[in-house]
N, CA and C atoms as a LAMMPS dump frame, in Angstrom:
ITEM: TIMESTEP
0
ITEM: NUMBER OF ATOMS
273
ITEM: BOX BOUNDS ff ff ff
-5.0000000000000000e+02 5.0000000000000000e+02
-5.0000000000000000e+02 5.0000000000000000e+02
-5.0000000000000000e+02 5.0000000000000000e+02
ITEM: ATOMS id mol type element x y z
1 1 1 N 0.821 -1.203 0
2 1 2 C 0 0 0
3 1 3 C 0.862 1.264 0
4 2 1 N 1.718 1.251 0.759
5 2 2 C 3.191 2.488 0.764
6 2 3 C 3.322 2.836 -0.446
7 3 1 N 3.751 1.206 -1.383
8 3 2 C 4.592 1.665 -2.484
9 3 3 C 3.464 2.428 -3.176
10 4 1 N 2.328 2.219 -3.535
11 4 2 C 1.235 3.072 -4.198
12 4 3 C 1.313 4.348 -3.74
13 5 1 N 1.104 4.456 -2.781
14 5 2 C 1.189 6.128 -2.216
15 5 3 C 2.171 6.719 -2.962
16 6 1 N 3.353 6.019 -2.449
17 6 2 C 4.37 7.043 -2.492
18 6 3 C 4.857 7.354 -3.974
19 7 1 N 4.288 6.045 -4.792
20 7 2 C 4.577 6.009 -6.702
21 7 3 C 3.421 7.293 -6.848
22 8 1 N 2.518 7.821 -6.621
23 8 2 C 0.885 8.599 -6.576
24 8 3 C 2.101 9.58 -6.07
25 9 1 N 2.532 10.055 -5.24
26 9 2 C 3.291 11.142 -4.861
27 9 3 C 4.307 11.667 -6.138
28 10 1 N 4.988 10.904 -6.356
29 10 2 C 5.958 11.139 -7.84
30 10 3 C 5.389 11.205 -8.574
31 11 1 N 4.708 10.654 -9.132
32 11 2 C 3.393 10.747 -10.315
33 11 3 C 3.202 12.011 -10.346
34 12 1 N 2.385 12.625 -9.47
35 12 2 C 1.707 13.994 -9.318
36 12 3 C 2.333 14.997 -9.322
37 13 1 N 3.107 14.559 -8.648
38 13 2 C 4.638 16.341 -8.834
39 13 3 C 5.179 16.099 -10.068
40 14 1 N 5.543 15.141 -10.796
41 14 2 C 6.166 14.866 -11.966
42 14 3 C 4.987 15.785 -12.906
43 15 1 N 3.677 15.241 -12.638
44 15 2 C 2.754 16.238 -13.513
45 15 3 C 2.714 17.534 -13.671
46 16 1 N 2.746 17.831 -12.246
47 16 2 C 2.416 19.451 -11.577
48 16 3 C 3.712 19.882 -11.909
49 17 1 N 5.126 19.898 -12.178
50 17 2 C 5.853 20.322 -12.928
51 17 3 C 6.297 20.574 -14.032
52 18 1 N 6.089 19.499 -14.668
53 18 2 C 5.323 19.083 -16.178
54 18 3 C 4.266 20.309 -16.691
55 19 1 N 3.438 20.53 -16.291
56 19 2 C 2.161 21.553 -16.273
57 19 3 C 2.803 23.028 -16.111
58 20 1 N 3.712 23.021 -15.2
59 20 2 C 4.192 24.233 -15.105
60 20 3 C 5.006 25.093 -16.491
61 21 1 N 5.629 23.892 -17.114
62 21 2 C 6.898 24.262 -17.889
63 21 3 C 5.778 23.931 -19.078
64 22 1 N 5.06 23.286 -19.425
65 22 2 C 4.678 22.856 -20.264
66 22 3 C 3.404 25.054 -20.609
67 23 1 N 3.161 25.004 -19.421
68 23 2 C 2.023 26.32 -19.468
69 23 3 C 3.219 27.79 -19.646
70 24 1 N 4.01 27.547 -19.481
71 24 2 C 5.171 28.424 -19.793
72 24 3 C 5.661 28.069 -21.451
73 25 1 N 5.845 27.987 -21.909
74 25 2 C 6.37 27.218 -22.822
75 25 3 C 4.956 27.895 -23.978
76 26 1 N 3.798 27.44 -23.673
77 26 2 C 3.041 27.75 -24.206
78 26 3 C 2.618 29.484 -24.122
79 27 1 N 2.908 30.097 -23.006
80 27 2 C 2.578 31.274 -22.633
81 27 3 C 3.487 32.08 -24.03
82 28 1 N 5.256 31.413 -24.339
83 28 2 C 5.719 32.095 -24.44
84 28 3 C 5.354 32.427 -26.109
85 29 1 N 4.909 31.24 -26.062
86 29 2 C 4.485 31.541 -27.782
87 29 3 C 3.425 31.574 -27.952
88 30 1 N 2.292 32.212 -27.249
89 30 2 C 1.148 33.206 -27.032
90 30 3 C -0.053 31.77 -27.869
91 31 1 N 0.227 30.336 -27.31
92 31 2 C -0.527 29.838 -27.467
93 31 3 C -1.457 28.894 -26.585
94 32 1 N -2.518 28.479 -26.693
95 32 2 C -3.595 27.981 -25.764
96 32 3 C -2.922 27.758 -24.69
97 33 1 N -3.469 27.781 -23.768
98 33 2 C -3.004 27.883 -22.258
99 33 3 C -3.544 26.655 -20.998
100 34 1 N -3.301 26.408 -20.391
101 34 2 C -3.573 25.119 -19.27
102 34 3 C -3.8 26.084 -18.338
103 35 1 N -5.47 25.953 -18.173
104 35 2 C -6.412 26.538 -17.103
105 35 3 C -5.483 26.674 -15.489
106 36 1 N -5.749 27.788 -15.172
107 36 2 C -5.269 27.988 -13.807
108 36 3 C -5.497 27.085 -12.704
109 37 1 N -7.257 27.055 -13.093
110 37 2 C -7.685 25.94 -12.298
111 37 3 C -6.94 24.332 -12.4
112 38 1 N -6.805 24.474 -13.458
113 38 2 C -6.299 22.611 -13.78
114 38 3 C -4.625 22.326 -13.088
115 39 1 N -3.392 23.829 -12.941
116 39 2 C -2.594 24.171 -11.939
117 39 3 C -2.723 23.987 -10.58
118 40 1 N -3.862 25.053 -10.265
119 40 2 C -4.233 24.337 -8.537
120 40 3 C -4.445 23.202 -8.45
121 41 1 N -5.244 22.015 -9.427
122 41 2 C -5.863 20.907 -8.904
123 41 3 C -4.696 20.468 -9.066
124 42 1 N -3.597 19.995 -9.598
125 42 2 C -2.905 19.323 -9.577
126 42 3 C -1.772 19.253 -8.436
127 43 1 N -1.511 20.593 -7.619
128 43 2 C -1.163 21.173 -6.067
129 43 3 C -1.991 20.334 -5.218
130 44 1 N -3.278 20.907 -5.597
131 44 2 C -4.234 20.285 -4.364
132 44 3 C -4.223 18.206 -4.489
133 45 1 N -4.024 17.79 -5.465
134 45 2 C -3.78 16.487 -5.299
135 45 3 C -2.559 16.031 -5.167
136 46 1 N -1.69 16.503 -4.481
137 46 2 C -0.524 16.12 -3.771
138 46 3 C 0.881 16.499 -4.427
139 47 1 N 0.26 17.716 -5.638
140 47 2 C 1.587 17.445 -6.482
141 47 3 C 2.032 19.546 -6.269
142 48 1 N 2.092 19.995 -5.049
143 48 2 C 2.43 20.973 -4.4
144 48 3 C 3.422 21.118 -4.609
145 49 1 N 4.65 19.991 -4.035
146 49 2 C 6.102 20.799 -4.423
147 49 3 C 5.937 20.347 -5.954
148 50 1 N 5.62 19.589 -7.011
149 50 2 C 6.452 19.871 -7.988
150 50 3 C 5.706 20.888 -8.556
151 51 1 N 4.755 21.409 -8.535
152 51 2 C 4.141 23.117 -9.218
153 51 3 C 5.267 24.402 -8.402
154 52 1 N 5.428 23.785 -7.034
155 52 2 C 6.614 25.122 -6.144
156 52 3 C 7.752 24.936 -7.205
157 53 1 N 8.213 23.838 -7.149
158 53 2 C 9.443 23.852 -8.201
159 53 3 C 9.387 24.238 -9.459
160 54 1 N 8.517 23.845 -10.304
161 54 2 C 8.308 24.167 -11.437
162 54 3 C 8.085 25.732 -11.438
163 55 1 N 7.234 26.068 -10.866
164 55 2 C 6.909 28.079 -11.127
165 55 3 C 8.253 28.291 -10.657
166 56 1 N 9.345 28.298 -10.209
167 56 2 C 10.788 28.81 -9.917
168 56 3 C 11.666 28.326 -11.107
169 57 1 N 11.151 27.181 -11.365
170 57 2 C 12.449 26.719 -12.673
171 57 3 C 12.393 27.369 -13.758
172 58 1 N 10.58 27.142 -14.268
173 58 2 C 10.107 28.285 -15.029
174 58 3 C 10.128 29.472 -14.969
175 59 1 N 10.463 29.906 -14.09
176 59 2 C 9.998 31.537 -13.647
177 59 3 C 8.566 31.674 -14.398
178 60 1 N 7.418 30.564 -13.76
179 60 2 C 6.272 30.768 -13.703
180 60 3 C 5.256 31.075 -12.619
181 61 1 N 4.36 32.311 -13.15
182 61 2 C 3.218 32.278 -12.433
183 61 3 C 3.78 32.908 -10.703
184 62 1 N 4.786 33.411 -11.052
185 62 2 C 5.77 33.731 -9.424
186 62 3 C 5.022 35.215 -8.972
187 63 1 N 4.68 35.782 -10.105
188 63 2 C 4.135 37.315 -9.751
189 63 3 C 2.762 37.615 -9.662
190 64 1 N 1.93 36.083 -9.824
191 64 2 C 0.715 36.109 -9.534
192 64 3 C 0.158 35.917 -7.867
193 65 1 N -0.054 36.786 -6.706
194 65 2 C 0.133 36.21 -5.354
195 65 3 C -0.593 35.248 -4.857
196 66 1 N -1.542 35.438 -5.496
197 66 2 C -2.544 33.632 -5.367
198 66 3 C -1.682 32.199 -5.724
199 67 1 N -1.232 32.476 -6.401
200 67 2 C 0.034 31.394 -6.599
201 67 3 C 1.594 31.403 -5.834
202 68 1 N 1.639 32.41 -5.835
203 68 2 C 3.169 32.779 -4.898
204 68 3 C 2.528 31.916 -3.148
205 69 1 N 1.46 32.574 -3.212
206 69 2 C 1.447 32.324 -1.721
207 69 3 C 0.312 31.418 -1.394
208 70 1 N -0.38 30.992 -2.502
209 70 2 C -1.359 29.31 -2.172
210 70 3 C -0.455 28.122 -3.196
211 71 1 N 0.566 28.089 -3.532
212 71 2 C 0.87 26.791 -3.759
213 71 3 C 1.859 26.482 -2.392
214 72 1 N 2.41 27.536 -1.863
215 72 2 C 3.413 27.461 -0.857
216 72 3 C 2.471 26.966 0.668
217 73 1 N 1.196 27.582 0.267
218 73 2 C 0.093 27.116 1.803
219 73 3 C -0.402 26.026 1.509
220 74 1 N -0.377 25.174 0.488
221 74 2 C -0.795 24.392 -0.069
222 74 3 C 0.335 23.446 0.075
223 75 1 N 1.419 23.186 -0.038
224 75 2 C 2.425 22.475 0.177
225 75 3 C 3.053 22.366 1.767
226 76 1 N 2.325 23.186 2.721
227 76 2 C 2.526 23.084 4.155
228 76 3 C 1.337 22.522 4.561
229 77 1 N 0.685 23.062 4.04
230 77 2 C -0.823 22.106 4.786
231 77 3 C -0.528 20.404 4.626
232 78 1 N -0.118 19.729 3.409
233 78 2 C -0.252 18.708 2.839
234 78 3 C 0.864 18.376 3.804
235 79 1 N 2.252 18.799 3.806
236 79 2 C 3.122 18.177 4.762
237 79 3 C 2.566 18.248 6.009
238 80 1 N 1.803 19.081 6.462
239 80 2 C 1.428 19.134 8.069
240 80 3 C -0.017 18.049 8.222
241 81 1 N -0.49 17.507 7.205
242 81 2 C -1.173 16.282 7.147
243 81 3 C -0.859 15.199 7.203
244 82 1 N 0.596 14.619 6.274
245 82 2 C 1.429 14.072 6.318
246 82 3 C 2.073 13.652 7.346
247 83 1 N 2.764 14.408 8.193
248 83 2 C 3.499 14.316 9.531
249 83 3 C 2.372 14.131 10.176
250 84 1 N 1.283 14.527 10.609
251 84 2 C -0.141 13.988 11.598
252 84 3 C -0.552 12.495 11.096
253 85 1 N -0.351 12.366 9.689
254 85 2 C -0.653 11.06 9.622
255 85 3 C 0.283 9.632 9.928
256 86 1 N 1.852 10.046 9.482
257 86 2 C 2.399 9.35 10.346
258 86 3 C 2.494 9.707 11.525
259 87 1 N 2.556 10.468 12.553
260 87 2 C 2.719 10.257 13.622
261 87 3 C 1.607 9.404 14.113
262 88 1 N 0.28 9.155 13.713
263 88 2 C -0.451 9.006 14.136
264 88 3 C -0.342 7.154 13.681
265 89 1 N -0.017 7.203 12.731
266 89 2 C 0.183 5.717 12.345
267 89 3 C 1.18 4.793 13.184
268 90 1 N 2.8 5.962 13.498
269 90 2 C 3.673 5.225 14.545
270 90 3 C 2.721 4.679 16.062
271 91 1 N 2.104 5.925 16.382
272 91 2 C 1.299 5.561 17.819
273 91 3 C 0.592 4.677 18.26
C-alpha cells in the first residue's frame, strides 16, 4: 500500500511540474493555455512541491500572489497532514 502512495506522490509532482513548464512554454508563444484551475488541482492532489518547483524553474506564475502564496500554503498544509498522519500511524 506504501509503495502506491508514495509512486501517486511522484506521479503527481512529476505532472504538476510538467504543467508548469509545459504552461510556460506555451505562454511564451502566445498559445492555448492550461487553465489555472487545472494548476491548482494538480497542487491540491498532492503534487504541491512539484508546481513550487516548477513556477521557480520556469519563472512561472511567481508574480501572480494567489500562486506565490497558495501553492506554498498548499504544500505546508499537505506536509502538516502528512506528519499527523504518520505520527499518528507510529502511535
Amino acid at each position: 500500500m506504501n509503495n502506491y502512495i508514495i509512486l501517486y506522490i511522484i506521479l503527481i509532482n512529476l505532472i504538476a511540474f510538467a504543467l508548469m513548464g509545459i504552461d510556460k512554454r506555451r505562454a511564451v508563444r502566445h498559445a492555448w493555455r492550461i487553465p489555472e484551475k487545472t494548476l491548482f488541482l494538480s497542487a491540491l492532489l498532492g503534487g504541491s512541491l512539484g508546481a513550487l518547483l516548477g513556477m521557480h524553474t520556469f519563472h512561472h506564475k511567481t508574480r501572480h500572489w494567489y500562486f506565490a502564496y497558495g501553492i506554498p500554503a498548499i504544500l505546508i498544509l499537505q506536509l502538516g497532514l502528512a506528519f499527523y498522519l504518520i505520527s499518528v500511524r507510529i502511535k
